[in-house]
SEVEX-257451 format. One record per atom (N, C-alpha, C): atom name; residue number from 1; residue in three letters; x, z, y. Coordinates in Angstrom, 2 decimals. Example, Ala and Ser with C-alpha at 12.3 -4.5 7.8 and 13.67 -1.06 7.14 Angstrom:
2
<site><atom>N</atom><seq>1</seq><type>ala</type><xx>13.19</xx><zz>7.80</zz><yy>-5.69</yy></site>
<site><atom>CA</atom><seq>1</seq><type>ala</type><xx>12.30</xx><zz>7.80</zz><yy>-4.50</yy></site>
<site><atom>C</atom><seq>1</seq><type>ala</type><xx>13.20</xx><zz>7.80</zz><yy>-3.30</yy></site>
<site><atom>N</atom><seq>2</seq><type>ser</type><xx>12.85</xx><zz>7.08</zz><yy>-2.25</yy></site>
<site><atom>CA</atom><seq>2</seq><type>ser</type><xx>13.67</xx><zz>7.14</zz><yy>-1.06</yy></site>
<site><atom>C</atom><seq>2</seq><type>ser</type><xx>12.90</xx><zz>7.87</zz><yy>0.03</yy></site>
***
This chain:
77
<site><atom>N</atom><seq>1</seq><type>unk</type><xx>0.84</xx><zz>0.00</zz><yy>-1.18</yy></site>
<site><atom>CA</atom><seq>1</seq><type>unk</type><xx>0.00</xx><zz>0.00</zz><yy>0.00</yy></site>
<site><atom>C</atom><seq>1</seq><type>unk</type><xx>0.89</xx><zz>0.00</zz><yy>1.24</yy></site>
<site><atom>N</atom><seq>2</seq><type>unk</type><xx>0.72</xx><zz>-0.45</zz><yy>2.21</yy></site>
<site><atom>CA</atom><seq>2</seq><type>unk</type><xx>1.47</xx><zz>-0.92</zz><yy>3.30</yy></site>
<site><atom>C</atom><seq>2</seq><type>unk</type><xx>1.60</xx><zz>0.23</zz><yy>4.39</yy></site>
<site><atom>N</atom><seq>3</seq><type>unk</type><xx>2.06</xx><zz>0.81</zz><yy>4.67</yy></site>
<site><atom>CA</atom><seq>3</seq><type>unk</type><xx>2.67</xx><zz>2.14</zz><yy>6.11</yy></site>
<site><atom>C</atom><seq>3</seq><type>unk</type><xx>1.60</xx><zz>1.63</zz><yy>7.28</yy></site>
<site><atom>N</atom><seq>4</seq><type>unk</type><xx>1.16</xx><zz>0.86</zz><yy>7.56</yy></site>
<site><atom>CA</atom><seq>4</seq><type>unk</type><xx>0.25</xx><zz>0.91</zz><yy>8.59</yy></site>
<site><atom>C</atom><seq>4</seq><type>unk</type><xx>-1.29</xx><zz>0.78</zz><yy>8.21</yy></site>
<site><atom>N</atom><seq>5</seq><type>unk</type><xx>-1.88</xx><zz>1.47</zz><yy>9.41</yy></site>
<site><atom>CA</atom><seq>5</seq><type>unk</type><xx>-3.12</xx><zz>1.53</zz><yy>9.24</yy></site>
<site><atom>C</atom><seq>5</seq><type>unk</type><xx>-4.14</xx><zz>1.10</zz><yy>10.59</yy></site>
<site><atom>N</atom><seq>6</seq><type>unk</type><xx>-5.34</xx><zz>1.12</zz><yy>10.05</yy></site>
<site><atom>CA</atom><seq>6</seq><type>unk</type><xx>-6.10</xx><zz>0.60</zz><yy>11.53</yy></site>
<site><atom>C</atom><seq>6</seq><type>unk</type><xx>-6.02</xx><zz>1.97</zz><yy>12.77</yy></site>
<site><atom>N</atom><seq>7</seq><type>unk</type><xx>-6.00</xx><zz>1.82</zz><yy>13.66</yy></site>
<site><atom>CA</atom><seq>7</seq><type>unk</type><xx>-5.67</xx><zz>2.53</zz><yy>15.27</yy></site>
<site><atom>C</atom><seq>7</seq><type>unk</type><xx>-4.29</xx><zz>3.03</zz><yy>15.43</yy></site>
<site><atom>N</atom><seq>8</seq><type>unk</type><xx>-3.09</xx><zz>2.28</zz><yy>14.13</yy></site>
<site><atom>CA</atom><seq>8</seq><type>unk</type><xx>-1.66</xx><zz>2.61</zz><yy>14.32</yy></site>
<site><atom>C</atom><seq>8</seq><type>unk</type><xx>-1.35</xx><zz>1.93</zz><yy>15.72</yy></site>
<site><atom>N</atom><seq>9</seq><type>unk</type><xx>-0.61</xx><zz>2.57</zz><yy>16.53</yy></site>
<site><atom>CA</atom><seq>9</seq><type>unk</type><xx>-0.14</xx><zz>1.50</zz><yy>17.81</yy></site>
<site><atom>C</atom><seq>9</seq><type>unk</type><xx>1.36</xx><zz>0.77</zz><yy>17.07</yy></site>
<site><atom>N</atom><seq>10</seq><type>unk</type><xx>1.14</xx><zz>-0.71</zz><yy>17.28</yy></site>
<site><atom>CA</atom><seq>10</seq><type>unk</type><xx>2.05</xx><zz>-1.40</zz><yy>16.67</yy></site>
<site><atom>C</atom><seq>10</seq><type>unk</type><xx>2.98</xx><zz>-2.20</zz><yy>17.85</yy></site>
<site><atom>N</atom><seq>11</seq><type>unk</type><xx>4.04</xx><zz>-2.66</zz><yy>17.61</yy></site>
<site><atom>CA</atom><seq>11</seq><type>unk</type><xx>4.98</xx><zz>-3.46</zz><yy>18.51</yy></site>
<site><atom>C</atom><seq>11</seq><type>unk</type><xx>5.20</xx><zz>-4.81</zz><yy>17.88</yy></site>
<site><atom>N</atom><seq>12</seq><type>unk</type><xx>4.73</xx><zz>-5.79</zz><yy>18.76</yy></site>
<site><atom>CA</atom><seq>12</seq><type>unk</type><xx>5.38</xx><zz>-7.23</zz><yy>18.40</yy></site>
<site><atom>C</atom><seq>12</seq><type>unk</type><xx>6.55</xx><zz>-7.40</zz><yy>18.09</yy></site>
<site><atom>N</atom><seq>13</seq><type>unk</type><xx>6.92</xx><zz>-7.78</zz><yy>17.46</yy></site>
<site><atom>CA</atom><seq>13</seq><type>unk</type><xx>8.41</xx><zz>-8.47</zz><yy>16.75</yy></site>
<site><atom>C</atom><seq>13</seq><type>unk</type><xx>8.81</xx><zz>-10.10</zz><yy>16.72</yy></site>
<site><atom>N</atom><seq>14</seq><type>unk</type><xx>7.90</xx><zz>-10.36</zz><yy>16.67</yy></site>
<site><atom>CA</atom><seq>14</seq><type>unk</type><xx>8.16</xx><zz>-11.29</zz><yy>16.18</yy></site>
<site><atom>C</atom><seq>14</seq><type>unk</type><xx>6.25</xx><zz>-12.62</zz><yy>16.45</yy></site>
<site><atom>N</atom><seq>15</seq><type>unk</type><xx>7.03</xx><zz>-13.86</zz><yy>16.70</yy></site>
<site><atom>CA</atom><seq>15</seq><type>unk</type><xx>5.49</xx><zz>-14.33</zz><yy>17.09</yy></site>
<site><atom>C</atom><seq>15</seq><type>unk</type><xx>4.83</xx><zz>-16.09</zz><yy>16.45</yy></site>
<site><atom>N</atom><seq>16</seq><type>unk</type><xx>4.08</xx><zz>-16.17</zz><yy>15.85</yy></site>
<site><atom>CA</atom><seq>16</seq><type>unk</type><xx>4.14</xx><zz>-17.16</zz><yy>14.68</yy></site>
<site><atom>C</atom><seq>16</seq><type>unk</type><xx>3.32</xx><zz>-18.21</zz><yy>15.70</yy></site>
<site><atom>N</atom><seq>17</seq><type>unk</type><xx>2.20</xx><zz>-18.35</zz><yy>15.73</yy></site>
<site><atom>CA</atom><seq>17</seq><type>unk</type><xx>1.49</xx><zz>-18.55</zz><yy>16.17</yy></site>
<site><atom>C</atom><seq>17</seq><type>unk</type><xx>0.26</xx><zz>-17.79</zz><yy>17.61</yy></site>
<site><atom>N</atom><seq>18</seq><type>unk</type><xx>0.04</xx><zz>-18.47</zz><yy>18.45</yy></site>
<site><atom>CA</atom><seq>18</seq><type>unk</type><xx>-0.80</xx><zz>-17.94</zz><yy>20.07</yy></site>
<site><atom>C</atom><seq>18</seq><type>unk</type><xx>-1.71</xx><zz>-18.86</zz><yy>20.36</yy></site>
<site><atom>N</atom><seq>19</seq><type>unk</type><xx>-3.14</xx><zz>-18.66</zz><yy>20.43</yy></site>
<site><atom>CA</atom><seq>19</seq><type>unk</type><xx>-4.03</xx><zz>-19.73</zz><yy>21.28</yy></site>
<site><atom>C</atom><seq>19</seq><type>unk</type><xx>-4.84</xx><zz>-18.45</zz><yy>22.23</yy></site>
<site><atom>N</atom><seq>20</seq><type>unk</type><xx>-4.37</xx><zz>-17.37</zz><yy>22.63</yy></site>
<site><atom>CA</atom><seq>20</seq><type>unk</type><xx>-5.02</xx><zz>-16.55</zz><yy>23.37</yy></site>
<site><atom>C</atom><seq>20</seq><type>unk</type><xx>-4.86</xx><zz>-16.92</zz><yy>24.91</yy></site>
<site><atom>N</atom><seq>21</seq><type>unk</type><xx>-5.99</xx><zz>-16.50</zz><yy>25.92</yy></site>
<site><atom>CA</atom><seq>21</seq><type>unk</type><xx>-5.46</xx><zz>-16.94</zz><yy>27.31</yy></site>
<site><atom>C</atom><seq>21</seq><type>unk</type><xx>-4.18</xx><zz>-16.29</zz><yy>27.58</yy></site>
<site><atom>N</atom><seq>22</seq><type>unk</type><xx>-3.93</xx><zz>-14.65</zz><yy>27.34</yy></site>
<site><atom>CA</atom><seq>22</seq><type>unk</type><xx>-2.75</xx><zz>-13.77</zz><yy>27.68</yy></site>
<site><atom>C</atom><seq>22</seq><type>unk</type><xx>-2.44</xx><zz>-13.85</zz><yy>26.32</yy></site>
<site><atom>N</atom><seq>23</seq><type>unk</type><xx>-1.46</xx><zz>-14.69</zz><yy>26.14</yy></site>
<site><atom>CA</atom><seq>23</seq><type>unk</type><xx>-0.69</xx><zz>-14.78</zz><yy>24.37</yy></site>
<site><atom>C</atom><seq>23</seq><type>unk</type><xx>0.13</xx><zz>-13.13</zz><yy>24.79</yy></site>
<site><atom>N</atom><seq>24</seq><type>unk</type><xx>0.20</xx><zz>-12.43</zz><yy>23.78</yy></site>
<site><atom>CA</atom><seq>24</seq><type>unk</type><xx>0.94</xx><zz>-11.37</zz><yy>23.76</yy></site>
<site><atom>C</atom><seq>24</seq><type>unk</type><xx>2.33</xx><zz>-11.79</zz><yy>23.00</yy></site>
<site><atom>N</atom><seq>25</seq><type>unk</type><xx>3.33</xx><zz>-10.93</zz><yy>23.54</yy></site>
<site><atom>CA</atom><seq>25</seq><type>unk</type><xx>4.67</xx><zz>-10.73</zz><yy>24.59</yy></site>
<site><atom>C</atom><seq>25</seq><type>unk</type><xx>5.18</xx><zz>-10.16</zz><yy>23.03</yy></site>
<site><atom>N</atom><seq>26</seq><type>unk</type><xx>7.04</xx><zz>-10.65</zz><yy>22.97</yy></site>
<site><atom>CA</atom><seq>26</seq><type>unk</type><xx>7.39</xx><zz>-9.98</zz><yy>22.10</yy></site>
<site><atom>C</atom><seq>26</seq><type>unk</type><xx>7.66</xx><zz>-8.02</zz><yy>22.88</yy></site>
<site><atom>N</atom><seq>27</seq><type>unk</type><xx>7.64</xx><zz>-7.62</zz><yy>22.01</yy></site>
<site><atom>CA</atom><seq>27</seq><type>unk</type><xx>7.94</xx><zz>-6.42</zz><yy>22.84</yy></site>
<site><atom>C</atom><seq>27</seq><type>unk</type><xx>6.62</xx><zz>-5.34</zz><yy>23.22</yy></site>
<site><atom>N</atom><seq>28</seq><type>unk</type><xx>5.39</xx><zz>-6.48</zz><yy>23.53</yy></site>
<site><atom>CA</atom><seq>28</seq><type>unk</type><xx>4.44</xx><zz>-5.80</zz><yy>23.79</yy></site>
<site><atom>C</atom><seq>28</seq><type>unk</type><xx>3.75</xx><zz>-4.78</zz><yy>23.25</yy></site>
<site><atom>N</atom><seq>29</seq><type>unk</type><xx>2.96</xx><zz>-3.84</zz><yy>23.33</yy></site>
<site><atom>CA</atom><seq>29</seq><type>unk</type><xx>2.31</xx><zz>-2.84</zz><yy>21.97</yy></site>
<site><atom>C</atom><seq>29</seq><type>unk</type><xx>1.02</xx><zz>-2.83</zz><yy>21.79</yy></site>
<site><atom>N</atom><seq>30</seq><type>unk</type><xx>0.30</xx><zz>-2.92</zz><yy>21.11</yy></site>
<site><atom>CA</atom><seq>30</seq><type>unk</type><xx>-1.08</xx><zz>-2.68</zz><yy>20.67</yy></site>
<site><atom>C</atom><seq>30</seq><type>unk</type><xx>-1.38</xx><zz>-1.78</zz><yy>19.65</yy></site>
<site><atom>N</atom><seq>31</seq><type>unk</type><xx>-3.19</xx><zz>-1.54</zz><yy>19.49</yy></site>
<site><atom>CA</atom><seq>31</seq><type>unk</type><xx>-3.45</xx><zz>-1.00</zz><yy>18.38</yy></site>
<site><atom>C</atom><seq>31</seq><type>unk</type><xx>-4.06</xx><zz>-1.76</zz><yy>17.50</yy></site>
<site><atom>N</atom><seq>32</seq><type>unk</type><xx>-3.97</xx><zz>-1.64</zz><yy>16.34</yy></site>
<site><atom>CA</atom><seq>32</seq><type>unk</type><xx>-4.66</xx><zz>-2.29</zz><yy>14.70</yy></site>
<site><atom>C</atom><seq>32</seq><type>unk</type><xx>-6.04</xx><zz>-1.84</zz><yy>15.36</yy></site>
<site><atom>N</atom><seq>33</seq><type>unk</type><xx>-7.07</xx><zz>-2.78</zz><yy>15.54</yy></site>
<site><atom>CA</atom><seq>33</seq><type>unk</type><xx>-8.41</xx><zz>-2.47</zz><yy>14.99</yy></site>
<site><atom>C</atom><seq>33</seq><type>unk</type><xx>-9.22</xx><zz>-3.06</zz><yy>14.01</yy></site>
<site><atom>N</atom><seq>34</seq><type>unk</type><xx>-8.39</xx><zz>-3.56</zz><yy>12.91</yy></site>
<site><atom>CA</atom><seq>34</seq><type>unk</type><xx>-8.91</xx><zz>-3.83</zz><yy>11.77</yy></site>
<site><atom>C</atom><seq>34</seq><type>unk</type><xx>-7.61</xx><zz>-4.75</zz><yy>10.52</yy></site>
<site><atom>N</atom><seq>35</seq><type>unk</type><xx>-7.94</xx><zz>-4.40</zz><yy>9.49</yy></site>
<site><atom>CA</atom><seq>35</seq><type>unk</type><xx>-6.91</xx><zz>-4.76</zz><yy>8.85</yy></site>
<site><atom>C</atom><seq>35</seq><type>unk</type><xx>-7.44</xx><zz>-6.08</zz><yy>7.73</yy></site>
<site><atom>N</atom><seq>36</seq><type>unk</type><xx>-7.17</xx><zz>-6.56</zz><yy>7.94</yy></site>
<site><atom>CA</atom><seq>36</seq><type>unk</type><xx>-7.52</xx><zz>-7.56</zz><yy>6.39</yy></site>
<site><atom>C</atom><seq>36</seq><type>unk</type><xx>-6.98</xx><zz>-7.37</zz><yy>4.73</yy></site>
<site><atom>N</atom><seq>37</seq><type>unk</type><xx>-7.40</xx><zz>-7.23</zz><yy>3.86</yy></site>
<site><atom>CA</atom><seq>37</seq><type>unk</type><xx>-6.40</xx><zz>-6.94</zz><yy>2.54</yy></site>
<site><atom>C</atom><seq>37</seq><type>unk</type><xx>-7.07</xx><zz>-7.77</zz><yy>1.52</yy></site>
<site><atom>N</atom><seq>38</seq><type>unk</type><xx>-6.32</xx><zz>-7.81</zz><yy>0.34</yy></site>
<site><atom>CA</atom><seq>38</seq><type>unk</type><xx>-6.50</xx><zz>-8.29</zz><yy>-0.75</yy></site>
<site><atom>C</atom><seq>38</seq><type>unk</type><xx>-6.04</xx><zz>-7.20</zz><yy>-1.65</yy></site>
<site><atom>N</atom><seq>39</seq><type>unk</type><xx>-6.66</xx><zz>-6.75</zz><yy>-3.00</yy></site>
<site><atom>CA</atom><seq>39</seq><type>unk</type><xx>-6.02</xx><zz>-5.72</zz><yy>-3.81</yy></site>
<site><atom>C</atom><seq>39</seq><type>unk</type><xx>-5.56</xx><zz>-4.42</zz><yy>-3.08</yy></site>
<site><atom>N</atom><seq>40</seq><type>unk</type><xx>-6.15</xx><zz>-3.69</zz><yy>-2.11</yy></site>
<site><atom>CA</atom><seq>40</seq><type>unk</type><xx>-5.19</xx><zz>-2.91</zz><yy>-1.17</yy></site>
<site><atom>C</atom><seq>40</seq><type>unk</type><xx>-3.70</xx><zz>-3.76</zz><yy>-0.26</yy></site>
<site><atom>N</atom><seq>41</seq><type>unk</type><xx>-3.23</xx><zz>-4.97</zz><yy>-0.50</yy></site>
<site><atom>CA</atom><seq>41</seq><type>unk</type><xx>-2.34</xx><zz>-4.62</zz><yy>-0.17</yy></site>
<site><atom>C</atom><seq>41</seq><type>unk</type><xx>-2.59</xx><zz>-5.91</zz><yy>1.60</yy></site>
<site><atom>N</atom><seq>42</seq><type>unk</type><xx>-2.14</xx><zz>-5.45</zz><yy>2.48</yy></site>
<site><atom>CA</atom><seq>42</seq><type>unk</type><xx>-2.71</xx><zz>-6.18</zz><yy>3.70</yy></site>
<site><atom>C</atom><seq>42</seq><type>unk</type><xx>-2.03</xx><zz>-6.99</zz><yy>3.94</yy></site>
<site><atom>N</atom><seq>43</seq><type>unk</type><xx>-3.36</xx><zz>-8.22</zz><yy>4.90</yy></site>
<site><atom>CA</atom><seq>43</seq><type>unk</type><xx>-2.53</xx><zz>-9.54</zz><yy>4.53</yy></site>
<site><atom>C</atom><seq>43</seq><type>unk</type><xx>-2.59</xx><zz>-10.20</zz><yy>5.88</yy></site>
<site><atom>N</atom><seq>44</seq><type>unk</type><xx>-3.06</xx><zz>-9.32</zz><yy>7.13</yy></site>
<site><atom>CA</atom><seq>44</seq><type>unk</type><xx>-2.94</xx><zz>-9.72</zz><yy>8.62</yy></site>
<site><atom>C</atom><seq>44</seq><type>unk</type><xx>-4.05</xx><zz>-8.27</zz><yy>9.25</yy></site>
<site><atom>N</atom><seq>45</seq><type>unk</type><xx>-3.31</xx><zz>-8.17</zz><yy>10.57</yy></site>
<site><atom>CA</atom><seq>45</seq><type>unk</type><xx>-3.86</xx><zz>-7.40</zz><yy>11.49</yy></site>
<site><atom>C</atom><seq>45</seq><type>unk</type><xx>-5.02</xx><zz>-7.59</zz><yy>12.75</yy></site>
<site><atom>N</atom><seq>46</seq><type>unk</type><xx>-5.64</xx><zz>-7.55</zz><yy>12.95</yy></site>
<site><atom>CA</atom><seq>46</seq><type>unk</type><xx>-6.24</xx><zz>-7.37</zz><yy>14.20</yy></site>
<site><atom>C</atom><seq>46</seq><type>unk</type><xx>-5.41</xx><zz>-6.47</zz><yy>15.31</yy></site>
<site><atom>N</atom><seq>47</seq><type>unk</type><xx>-4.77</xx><zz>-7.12</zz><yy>16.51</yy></site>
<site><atom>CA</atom><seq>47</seq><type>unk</type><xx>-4.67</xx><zz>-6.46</zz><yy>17.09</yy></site>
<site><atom>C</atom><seq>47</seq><type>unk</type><xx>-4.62</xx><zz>-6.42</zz><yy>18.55</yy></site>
<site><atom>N</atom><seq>48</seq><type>unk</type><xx>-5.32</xx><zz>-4.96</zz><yy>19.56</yy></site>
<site><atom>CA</atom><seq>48</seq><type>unk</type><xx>-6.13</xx><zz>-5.22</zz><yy>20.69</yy></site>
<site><atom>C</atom><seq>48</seq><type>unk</type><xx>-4.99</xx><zz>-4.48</zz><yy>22.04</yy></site>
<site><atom>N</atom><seq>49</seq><type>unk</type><xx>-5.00</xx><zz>-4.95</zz><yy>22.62</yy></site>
<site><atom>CA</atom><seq>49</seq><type>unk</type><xx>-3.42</xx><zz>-4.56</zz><yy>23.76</yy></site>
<site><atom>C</atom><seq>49</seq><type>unk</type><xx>-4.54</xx><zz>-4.16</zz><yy>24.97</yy></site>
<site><atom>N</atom><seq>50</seq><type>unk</type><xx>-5.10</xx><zz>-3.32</zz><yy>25.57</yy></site>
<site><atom>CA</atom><seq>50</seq><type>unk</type><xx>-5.98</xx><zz>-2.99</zz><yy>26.56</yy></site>
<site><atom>C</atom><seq>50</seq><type>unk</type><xx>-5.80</xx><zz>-2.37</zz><yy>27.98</yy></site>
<site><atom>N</atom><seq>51</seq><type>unk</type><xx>-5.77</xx><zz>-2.81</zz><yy>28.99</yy></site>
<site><atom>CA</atom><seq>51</seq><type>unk</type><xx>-5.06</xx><zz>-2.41</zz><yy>30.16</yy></site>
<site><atom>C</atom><seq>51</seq><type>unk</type><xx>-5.65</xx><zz>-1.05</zz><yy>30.73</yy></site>
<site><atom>N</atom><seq>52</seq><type>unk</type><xx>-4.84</xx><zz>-0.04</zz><yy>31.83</yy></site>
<site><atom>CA</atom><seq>52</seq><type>unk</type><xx>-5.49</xx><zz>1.21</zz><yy>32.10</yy></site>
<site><atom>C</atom><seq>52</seq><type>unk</type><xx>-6.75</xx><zz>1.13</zz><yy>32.60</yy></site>
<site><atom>N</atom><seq>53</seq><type>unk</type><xx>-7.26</xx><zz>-0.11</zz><yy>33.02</yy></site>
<site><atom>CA</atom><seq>53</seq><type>unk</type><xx>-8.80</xx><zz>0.14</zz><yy>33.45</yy></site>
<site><atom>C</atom><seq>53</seq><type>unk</type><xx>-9.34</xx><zz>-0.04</zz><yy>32.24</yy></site>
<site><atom>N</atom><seq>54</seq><type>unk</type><xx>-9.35</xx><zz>-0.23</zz><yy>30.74</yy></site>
<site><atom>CA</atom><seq>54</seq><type>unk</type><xx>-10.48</xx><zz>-0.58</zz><yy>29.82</yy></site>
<site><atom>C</atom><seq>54</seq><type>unk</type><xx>-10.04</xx><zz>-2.22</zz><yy>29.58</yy></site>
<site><atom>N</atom><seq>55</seq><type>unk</type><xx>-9.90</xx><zz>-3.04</zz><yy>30.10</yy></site>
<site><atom>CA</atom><seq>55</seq><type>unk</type><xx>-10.08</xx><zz>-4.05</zz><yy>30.24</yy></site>
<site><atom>C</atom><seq>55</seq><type>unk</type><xx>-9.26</xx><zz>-5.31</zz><yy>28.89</yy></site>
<site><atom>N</atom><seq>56</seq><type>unk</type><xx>-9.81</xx><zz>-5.45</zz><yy>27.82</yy></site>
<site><atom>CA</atom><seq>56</seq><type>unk</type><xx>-9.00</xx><zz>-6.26</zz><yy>26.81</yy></site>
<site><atom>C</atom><seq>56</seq><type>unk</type><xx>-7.61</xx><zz>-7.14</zz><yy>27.90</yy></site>
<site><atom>N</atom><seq>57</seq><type>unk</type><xx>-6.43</xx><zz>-7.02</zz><yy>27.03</yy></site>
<site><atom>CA</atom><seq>57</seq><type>unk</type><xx>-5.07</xx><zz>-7.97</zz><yy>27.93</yy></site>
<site><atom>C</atom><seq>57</seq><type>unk</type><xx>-5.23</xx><zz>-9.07</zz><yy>26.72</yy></site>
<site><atom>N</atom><seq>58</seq><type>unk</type><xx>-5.29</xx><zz>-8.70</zz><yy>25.47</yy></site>
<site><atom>CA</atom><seq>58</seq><type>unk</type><xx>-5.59</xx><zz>-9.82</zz><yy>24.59</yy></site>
<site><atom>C</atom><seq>58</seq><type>unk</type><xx>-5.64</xx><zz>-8.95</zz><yy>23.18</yy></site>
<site><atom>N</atom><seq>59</seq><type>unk</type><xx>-6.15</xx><zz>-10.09</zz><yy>22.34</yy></site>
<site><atom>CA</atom><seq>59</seq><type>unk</type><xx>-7.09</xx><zz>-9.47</zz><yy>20.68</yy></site>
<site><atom>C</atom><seq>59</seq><type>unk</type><xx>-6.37</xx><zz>-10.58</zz><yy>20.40</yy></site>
<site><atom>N</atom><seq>60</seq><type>unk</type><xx>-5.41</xx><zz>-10.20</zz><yy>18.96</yy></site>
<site><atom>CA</atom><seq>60</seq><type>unk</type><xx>-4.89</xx><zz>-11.10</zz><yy>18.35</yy></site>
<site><atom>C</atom><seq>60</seq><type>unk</type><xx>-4.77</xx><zz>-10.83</zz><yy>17.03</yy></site>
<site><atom>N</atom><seq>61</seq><type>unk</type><xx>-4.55</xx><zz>-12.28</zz><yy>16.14</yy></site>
<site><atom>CA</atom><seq>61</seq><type>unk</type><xx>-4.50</xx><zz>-11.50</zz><yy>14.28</yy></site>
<site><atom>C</atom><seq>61</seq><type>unk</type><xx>-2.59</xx><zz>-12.03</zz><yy>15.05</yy></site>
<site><atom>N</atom><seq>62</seq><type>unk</type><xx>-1.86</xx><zz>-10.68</zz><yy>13.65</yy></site>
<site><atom>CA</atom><seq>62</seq><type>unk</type><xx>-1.05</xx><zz>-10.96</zz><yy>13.13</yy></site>
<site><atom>C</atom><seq>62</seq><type>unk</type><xx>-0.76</xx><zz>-10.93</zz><yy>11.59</yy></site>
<site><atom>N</atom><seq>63</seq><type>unk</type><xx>0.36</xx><zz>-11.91</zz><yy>11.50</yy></site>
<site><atom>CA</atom><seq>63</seq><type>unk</type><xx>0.54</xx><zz>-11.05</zz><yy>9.72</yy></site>
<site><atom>C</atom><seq>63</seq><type>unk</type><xx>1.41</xx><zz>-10.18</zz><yy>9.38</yy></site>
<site><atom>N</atom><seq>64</seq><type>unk</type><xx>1.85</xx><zz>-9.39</zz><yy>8.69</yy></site>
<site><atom>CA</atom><seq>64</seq><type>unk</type><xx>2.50</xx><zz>-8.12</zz><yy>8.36</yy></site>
<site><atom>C</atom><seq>64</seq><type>unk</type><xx>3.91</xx><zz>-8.57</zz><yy>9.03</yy></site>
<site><atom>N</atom><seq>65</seq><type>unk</type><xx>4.65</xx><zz>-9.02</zz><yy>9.13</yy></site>
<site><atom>CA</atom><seq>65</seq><type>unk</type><xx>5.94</xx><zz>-9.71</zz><yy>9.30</yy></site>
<site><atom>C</atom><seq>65</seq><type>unk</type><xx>6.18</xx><zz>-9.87</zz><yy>11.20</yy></site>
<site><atom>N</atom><seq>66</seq><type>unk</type><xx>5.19</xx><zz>-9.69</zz><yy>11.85</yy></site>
<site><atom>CA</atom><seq>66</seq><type>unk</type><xx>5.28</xx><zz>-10.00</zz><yy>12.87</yy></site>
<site><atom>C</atom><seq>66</seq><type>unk</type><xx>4.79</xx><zz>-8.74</zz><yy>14.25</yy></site>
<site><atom>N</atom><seq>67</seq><type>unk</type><xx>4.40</xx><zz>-7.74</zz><yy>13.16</yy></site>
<site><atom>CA</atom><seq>67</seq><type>unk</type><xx>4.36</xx><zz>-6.34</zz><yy>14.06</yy></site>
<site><atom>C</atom><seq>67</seq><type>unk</type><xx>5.21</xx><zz>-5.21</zz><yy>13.07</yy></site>
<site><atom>N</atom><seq>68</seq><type>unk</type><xx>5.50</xx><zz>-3.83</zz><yy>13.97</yy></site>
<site><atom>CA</atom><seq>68</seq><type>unk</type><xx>6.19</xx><zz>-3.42</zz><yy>13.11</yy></site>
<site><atom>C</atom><seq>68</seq><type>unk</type><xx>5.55</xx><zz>-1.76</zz><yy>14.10</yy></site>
<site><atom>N</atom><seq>69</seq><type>unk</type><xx>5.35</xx><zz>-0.49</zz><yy>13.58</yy></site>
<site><atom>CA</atom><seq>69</seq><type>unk</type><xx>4.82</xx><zz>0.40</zz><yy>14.19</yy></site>
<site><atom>C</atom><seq>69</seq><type>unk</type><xx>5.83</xx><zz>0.41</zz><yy>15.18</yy></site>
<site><atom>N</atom><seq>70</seq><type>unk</type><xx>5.04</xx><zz>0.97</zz><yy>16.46</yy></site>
<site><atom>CA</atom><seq>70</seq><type>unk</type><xx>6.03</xx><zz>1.47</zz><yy>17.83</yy></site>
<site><atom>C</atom><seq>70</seq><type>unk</type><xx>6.25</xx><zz>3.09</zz><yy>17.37</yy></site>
<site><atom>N</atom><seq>71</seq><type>unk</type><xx>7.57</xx><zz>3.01</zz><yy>18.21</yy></site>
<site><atom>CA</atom><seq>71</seq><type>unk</type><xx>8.26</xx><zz>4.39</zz><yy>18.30</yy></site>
<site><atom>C</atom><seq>71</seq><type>unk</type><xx>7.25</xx><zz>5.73</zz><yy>19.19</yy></site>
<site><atom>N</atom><seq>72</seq><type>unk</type><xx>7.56</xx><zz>5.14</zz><yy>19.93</yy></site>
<site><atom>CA</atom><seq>72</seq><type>unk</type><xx>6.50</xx><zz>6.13</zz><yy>21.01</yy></site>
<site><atom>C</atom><seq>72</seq><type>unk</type><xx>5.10</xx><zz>5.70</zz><yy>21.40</yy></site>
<site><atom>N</atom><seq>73</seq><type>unk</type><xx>4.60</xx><zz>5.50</zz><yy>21.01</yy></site>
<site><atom>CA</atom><seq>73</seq><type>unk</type><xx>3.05</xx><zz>4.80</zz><yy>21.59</yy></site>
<site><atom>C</atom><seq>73</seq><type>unk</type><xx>2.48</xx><zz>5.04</zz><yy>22.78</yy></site>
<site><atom>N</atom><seq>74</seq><type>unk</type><xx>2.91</xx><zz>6.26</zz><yy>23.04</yy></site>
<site><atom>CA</atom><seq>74</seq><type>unk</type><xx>2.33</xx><zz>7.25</zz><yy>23.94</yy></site>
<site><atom>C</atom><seq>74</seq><type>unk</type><xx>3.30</xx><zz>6.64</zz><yy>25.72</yy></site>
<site><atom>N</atom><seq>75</seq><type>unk</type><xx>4.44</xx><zz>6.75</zz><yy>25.24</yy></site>
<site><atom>CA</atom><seq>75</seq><type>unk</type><xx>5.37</xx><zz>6.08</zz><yy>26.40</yy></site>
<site><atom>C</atom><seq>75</seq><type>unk</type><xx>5.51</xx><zz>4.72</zz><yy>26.53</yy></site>
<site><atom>N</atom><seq>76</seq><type>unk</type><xx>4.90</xx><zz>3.63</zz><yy>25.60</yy></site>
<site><atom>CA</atom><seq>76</seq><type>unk</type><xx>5.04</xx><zz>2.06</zz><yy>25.73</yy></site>
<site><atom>C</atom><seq>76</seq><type>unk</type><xx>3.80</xx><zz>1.88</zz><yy>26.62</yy></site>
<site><atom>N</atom><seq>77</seq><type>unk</type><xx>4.55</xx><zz>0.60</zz><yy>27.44</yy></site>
<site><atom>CA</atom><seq>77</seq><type>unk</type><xx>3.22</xx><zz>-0.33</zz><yy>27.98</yy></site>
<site><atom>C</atom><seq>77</seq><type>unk</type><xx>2.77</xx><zz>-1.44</zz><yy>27.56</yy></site>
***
């Protein structure tokens, strides 16, 4: 079973594919709000990057390979 879970705050790494208006940023951080799997084991992320007013910055799938959990969640922007 895979170390992350849905509302983990995750960090881009890495970026395969973007058709979002605000393509998200290597570096950038979000949270998982939903996971996709097969057999338990997961096979792309949902994930939502939201600015201090509320406001979605962008909702994107990734696949496992291309986020990786953030260190501090609490201190990333």
């Amino acid at each position: 079973m895979n170390a992350l879970k849905e509302f983990d705050t995750v960090k881009v790494v890495r970026l395969l594919d973007s058709d979002v208006m605000r393509p998200p940023r290597i570096g950038d951080t979000g949270v998982i709000v939903h996971i996709d799997s097969v057999d338990d084991k997961a096979t792309g992320y949902m994930v939502e990057k939201v600015a201090p007013n509320g406001y979605t910055i962008w909702l994107a799938d990734f696949l496992p390979d291309e986020i990786e959990l953030a260190e501090n969640p609490a201190t990333q922007e």
